[in-house]
C-alpha positions as CSV (number, residue, x, y, z in Angstrom):
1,X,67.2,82.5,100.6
2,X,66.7,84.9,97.9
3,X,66.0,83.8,94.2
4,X,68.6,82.1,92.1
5,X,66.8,83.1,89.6
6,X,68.0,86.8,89.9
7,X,71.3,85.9,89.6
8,X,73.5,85.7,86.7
9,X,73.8,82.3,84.4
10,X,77.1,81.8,85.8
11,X,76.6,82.3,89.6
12,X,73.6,80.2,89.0
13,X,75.3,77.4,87.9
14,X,78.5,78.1,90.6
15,X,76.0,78.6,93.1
16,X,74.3,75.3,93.2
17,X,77.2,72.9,94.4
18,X,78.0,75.7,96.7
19,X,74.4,75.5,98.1
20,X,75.0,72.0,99.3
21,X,78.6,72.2,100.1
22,X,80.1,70.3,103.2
23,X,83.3,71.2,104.8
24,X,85.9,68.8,103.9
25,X,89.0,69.4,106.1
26,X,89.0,68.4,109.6
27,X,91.1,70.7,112.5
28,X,92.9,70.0,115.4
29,X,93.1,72.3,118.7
30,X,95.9,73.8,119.3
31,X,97.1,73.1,115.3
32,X,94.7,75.4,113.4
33,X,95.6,77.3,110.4
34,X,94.8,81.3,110.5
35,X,92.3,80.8,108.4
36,X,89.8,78.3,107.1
37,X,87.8,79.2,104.3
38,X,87.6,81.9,101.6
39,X,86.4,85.4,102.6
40,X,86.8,84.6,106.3
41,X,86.5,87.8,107.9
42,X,88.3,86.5,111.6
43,X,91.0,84.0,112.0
44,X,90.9,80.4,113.6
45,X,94.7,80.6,114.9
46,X,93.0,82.9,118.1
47,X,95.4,81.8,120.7
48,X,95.1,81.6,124.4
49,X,94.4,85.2,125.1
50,X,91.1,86.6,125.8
51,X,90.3,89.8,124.4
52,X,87.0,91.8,123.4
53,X,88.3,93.0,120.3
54,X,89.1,89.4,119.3
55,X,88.2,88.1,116.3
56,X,88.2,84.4,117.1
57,X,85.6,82.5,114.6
58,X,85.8,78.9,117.3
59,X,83.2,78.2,119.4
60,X,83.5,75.1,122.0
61,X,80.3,73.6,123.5
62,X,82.0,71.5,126.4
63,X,79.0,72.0,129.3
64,X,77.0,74.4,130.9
65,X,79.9,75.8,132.7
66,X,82.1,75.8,129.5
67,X,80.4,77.4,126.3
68,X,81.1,79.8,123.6
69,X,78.1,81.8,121.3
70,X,78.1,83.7,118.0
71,X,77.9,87.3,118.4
72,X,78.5,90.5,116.5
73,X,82.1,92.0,116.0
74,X,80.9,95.5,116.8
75,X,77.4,97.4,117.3
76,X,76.9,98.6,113.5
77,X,77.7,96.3,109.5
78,X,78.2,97.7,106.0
79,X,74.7,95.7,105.4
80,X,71.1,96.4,105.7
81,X,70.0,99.0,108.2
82,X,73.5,99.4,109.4
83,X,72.7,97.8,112.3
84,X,74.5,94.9,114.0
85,X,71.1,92.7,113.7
86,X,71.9,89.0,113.2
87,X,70.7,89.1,109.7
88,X,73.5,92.0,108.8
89,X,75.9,90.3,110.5
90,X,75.7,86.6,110.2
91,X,79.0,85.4,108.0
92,X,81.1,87.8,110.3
93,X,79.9,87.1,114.1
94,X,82.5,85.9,116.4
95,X,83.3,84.1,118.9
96,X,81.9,84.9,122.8
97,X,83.1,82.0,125.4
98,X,82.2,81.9,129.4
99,X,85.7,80.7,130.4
100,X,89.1,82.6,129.4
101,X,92.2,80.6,127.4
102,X,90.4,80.3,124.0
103,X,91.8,83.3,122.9
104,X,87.9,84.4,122.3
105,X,85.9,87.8,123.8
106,X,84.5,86.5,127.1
107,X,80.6,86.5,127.5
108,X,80.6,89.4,130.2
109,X,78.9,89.0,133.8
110,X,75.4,89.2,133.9
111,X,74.8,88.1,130.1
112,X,73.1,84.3,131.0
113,X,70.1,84.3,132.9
114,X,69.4,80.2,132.3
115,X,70.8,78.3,130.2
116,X,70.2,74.0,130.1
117,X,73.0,71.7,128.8
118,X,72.3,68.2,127.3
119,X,74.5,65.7,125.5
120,X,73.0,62.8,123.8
121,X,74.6,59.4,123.0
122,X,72.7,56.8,121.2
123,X,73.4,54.7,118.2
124,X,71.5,56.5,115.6
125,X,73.0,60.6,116.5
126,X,75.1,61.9,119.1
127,X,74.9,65.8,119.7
128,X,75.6,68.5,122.6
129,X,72.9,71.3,122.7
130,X,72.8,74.7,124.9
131,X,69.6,76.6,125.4
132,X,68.7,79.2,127.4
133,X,67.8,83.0,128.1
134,X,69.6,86.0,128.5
135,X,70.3,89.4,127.9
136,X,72.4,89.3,124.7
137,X,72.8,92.8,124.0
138,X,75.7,92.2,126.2
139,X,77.0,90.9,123.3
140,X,76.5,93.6,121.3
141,X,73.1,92.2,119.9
142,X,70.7,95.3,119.3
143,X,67.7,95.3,121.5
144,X,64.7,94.1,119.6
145,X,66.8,91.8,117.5
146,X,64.9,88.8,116.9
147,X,67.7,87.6,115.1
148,X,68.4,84.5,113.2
149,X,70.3,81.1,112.1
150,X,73.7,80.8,111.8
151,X,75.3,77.1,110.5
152,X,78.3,76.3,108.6
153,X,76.3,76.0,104.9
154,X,74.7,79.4,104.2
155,X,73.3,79.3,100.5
156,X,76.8,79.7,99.3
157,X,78.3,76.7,101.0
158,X,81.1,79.2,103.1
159,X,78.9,79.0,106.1
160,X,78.1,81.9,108.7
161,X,80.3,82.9,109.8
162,X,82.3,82.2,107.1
163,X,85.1,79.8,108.4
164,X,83.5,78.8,112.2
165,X,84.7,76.1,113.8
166,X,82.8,74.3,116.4
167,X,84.7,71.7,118.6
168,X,83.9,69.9,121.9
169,X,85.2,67.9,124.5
170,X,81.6,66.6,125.4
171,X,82.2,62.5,124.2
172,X,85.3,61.6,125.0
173,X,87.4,64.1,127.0
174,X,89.2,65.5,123.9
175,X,88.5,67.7,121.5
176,X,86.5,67.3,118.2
177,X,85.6,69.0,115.5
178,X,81.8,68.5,114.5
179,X,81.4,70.0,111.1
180,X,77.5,70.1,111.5
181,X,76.3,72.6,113.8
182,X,73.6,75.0,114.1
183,X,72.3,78.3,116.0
184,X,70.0,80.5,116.9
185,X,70.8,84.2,118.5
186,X,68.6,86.6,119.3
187,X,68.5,89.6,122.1
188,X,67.1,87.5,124.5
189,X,67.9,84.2,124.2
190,X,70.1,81.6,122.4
191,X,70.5,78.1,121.7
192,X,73.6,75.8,119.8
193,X,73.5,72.1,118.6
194,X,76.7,70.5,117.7
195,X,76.4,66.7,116.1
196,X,79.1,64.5,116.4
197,X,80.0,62.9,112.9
198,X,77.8,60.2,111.4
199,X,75.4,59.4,109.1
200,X,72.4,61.0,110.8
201,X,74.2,64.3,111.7
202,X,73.2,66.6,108.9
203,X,69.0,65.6,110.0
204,X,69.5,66.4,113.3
205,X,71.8,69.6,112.8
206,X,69.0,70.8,110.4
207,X,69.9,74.4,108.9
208,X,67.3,74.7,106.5
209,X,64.5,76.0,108.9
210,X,66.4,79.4,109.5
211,X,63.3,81.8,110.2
212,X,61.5,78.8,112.6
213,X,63.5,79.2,115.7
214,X,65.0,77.5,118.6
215,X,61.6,75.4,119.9
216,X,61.6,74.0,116.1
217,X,65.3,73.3,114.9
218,X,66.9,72.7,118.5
219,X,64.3,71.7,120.9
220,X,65.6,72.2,124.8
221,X,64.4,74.0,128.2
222,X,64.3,77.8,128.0
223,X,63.5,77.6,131.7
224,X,65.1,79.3,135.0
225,X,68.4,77.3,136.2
226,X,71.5,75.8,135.0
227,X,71.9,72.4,134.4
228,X,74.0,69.4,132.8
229,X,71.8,66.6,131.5
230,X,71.9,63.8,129.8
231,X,69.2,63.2,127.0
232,X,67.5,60.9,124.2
233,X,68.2,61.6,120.6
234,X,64.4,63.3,120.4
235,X,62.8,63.3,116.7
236,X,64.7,64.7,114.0
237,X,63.7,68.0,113.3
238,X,61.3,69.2,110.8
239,X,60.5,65.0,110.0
240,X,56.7,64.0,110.5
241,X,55.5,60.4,110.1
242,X,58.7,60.0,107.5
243,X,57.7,63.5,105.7
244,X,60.3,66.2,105.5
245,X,58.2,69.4,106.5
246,X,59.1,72.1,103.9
247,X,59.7,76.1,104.9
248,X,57.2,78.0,103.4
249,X,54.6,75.6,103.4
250,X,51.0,77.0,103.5
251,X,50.9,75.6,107.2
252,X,53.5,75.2,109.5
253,X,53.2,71.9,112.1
254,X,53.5,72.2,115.5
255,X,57.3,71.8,117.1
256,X,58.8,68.6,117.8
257,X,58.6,68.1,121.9
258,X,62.0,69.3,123.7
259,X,64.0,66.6,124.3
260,X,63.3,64.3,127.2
261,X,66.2,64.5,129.9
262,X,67.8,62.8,132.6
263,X,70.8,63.0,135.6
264,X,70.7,66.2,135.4
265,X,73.2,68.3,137.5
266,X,72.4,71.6,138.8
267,X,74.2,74.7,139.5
268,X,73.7,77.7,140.7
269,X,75.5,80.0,138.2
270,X,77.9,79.5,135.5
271,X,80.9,80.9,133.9
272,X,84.4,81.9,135.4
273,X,87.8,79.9,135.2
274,X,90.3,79.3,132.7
275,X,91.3,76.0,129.8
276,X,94.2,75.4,129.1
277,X,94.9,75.1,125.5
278,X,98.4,75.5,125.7
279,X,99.3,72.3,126.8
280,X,96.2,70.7,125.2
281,X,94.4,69.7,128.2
282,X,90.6,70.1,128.0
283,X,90.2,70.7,131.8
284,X,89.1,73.8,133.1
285,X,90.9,75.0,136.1
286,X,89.0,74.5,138.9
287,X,90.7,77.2,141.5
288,X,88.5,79.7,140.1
289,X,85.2,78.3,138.4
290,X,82.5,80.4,139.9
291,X,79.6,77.8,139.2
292,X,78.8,76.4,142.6
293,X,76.0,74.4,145.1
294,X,75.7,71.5,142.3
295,X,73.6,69.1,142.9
296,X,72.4,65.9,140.8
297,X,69.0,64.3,140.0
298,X,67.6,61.0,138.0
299,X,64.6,62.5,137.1
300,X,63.4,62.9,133.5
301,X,62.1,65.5,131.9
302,X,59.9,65.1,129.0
303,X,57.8,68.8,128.5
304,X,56.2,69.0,125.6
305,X,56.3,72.0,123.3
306,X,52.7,71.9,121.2
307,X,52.6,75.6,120.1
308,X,52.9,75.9,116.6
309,X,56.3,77.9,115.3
310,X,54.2,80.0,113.3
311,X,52.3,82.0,115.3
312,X,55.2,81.6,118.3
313,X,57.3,85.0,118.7
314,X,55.8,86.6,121.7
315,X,56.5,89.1,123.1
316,X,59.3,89.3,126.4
317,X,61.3,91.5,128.1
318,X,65.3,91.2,128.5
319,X,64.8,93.5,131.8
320,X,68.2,95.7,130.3
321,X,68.5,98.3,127.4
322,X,71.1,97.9,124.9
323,X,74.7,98.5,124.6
324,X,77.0,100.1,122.5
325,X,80.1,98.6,123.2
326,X,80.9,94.8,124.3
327,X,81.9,95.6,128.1
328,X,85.0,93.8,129.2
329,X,84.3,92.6,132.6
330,X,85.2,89.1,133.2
331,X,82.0,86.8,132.6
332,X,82.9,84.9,136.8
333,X,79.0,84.9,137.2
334,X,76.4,84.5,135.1
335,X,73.3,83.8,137.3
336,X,69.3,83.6,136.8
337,X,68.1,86.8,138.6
338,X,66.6,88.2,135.7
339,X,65.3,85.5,133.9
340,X,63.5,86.3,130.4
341,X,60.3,83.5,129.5
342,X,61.2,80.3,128.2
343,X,59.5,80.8,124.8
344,X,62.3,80.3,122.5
345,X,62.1,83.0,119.4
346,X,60.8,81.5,115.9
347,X,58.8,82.6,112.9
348,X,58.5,86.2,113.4
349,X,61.5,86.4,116.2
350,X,64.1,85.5,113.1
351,X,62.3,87.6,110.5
352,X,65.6,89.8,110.3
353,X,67.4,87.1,109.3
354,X,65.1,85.3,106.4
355,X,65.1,88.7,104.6
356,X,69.2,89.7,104.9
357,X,70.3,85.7,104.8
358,X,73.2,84.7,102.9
359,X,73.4,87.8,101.0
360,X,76.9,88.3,99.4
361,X,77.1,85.7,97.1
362,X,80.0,86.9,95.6
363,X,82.6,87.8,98.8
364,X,83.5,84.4,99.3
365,X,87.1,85.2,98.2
366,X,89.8,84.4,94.9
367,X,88.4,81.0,94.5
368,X,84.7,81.4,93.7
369,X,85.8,84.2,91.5
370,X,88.2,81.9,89.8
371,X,85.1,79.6,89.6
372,X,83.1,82.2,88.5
373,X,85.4,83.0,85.4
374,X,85.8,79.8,84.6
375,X,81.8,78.5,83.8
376,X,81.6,81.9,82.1
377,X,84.3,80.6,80.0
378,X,82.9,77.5,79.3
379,X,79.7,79.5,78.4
380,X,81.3,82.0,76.1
């Protein structure tokens, strides 16, 4: 986050409600408004019809079979090095789903090498969380991009990308809106936590650790195979012994565990088929769903992850060079035959991001101009 302090008196002032800004509204599928915040760079109205030039800014987080990622709009930004590195990119990514009918680009065959789905249900949080390892440069991340956080704060309070919105059908069978959320992309592998509303939503959808990674903000299995799990709520993240751990810190403590899992179903690959949004039914055909060979266990899985986030980039291999363009084959298969390491990417793995984060304070659109004018006025 760079210095308030550089800034002039009347951002400063502007800027520190923004800081801590919520969103207020709450959406419905198949009602939502073109846009939904100031600046947006994409829409939110995206329709049923899958394209890789879309500009869809809605991600769903439904399953293994059935999730969407951030990802850049196209391989170069007016930011930084030019390059489409997380960090450049961050309040205009959009939206990259496994399953056609969101009206989304479609994660394309081959991307997903693992990836592990668990939703948790308990009385103090309830969240969905994908993790997992791939080779994102399908998605039109450059090679070598350690990447960074997105979440739907940012320093200025209009979130990045400016104007997501995350829904799933995960608790109940319909959709939801969960307006905390928070993500981690990089060229080789990803991970996504949705929270359903409550009091305990913002703690466990952390988004102030944003150059500490996966294994410390969203703790989950980076390891070969698909699955569907249930899990238990885990320790809220960045919390030791009821102290908030602070970024920047002269030491860094050791990750929270992943979270321990259970009834897990298995599948072979993911992706392919079709939602219906249409006639608002949260199904997915199943004529054409290419996951297959399922199978379901009881076990639980409690792995512990003791490294500590500071010294935990290594160093891995996607196994596939970059691309230039997003290719528009249909994402049918995603399987695990080039499986990257299960290390999820941290300290040094999002240093892109903590030095291009949240940078332009002042694009968020007419109305924090017309704020901006206004505390000058009050100061003149």
């Amino acid at each position: 986050m760079r210095s308030m302090a550089k800034l002039p008196l009347a951002l400063t002032l502007l800027a520190l409600p923004l800081a801590s800004a919520q969103y207020t509204a709450t959406y419905t599928v198949g009602d939502l408004p073109n846009t939904s915040q100031q600046g947006q760079s994409g829409t939110n109205n995206c329709g049923t019809t899958d394209s890789q030039t879309s500009e869809c800014q809605n991600v769903f987080l439904n399953s293994v079979n059935d999730f969407c990622l951030w990802g850049p709009p196209s391989n170069h930004s007016d930011e930084g090095n030019g390059s489409a590195d997380i960090g450049n990119v961050e309040q205009v990514v959009v939206s990259y789903c496994l399953k056609d009918g969101y009206g989304t680009r479609l994660i394309p065959d081959g991307t997903i090498s693992s990836a592990h789905f668990v939703k948790v249900v308990s009385e103090n949080v309830s969240y969905v969380q994908v993790s997992g390892t791939g080779d994102m440069t399908k998605i039109l991340i450059p090679e070598g991009d350690w990447g960074g956080e997105l979440d739907p704060h940012s320093w200025t309070g209009l979130g990045n990308p400016q104007g997501g919105l995350v829904f799933t059908n995960a608790f109940t069978g319909q959709y939801e809106q969960t307006h905390e959320w928070t993500s981690f992309m990089s060229y080789v592998d990803f991970c996504f936590r949705a929270c359903q509303d409550g009091p305990n939503a913002p703690g466990y959808c952390e988004h102030i650790y944003d150059t500490l990674g996966c294994s410390f903000t969203i703790p989950g299995s980076e390891g070969p195979g698909f699955d569907d799990c249930l899990g238990d709520p885990g320790a809220q993240p960045g919390v030791y012994g009821g102290t908030t751990f602070t970024q920047g810190a002269p030491s860094t403590p050791a990750a929270h565990p992943d979270i321990a899992t259970s009834q897990c179903t298995t599948y072979s690959s993911v992706g392919g088929g079709s939602v219906d949004l249409a006639s608002g039914s949260p199904t997915s055909s199943s004529s054409t769903t290419s996951a297959s060979a399922a199978s379901t266990t009881s076990s639980t899985s409690s792995a512990s992850m003791s490294m500590s986030t500071s010294s935990a980039a290594s160093s891995r291999s996607s196994g596939s060079s970059a691309m230039a363009t997003a290719t528009t084959s249909r994402a049918s298969t995603n399987s695990g035959s080039s499986n990257a390491s299960g290390s999820s990417s941290s300290a040094s793995a999002s240093a892109s991001h903590s030095g291009a984060a949240d940078r332009n304070m002042v694009t968020g659109g007419s109305a924090l101009v017309a704020g901006v004018a206004a505390v000058m006025a009050m100061i003149l």
